[in-house]
C-alpha positions in Angstrom: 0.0 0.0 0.0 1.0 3.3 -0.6 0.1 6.3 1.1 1.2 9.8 0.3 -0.6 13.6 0.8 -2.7 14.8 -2.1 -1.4 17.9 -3.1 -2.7 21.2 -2.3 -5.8 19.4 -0.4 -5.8 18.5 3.2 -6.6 14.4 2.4 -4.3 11.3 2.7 -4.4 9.1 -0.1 -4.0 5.5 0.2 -3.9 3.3 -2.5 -3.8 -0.7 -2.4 -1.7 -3.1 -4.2 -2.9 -5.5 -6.5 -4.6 -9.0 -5.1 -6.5 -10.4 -2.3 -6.5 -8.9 1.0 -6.5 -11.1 4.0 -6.4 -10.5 7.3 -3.0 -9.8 8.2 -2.8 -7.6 5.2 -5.1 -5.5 6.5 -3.6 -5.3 9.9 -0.5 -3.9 8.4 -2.4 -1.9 6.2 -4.3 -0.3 9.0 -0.7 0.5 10.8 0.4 2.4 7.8 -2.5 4.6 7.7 -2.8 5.1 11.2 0.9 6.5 11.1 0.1 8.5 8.0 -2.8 10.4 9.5 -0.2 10.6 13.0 2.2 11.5 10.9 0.6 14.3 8.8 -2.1 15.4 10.8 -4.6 14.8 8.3 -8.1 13.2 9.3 -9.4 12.8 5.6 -8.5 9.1 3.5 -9.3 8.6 0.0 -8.9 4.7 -0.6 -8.2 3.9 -3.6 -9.7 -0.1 -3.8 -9.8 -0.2 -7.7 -6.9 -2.3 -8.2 -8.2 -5.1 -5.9 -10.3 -7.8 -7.2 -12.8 -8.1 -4.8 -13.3 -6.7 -1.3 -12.8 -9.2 0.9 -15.1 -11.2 2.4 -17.6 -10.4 5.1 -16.5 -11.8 8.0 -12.8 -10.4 7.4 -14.6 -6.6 6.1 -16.5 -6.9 9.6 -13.4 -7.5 11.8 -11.8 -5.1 9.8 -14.2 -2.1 10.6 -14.4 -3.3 14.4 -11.0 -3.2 14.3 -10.8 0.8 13.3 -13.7 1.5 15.2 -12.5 0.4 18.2 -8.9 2.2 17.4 -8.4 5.6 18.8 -6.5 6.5 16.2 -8.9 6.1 14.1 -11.9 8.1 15.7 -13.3 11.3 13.6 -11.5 9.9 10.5 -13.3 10.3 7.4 -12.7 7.3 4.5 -13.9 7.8 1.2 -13.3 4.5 -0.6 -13.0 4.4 -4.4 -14.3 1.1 -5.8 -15.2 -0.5 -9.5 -18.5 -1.0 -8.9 -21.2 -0.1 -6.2 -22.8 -3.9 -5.1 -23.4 -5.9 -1.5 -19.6 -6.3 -0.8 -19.0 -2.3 -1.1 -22.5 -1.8 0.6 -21.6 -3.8 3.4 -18.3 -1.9 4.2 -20.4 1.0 4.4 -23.0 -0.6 6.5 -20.9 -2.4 9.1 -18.5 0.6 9.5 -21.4 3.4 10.1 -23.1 1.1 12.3 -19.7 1.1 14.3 -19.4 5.3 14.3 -17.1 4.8 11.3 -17.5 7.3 8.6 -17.2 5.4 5.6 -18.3 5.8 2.0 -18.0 3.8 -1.1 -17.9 5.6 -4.5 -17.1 4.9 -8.0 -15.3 8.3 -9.0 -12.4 9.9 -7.9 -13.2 13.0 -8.1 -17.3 12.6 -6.7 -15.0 10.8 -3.2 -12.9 14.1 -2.8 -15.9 16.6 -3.3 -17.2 14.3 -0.3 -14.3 14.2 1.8 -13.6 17.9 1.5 
């Protein structure tokens, strides 16, 4: 994953590698961007999902979003995820992280997530 500052915009863009995404995976992927938004200040993600070939599946999504919500490092963080299509998998990350006070929200533009985020 890489994770770098958008330019002239106060909003953290992280962008994941190719392939499945399992659990451990995620848990280092969650570090990163937990020292990224430490490290910069910035509250605001953009995700970028589109090179993934599916989410994963639910159970691992719903640890996933317990695991932020229940991260102080995490709280008041806003993720706008960029996805390839809008279906049930991208649904339910939206649906299991809200319910857990994490703002979350799946989109299929770029540019439509940033007008969101900012």
């Amino acid at each position: 994953m890489e994770i770098k500052k958008i330019p002239d915009r106060d909003v953290l863009q992280a962008v994941y590698d190719q392939g499945e995404t399992s659990r451990e995976n995620l848990l280092a992927q969650r570090e990163q961007v937990a020292e990224a938004i430490a490290g910069y200040g910035i509250r605001k993600v953009l995700v970028d999902a589109t090179a993934l070939g599916a989410f994963p599946s639910s159970p691992v999504t719903l640890e996933h979003n317990v695991s932020i919500s229940s991260d102080p490092r995490f709280y008041g963080v806003m993720f706008a995820v960029v996805c390839n299509e809008l279906g049930e998998r991208e649904r339910f990350v939206e649906t299991t992280g809200l319910n857990r006070a994490v703002t979350i929200r799946c989109f299929t533009s770029r540019r439509e997530a940033l007008e969101w985020l900012e």
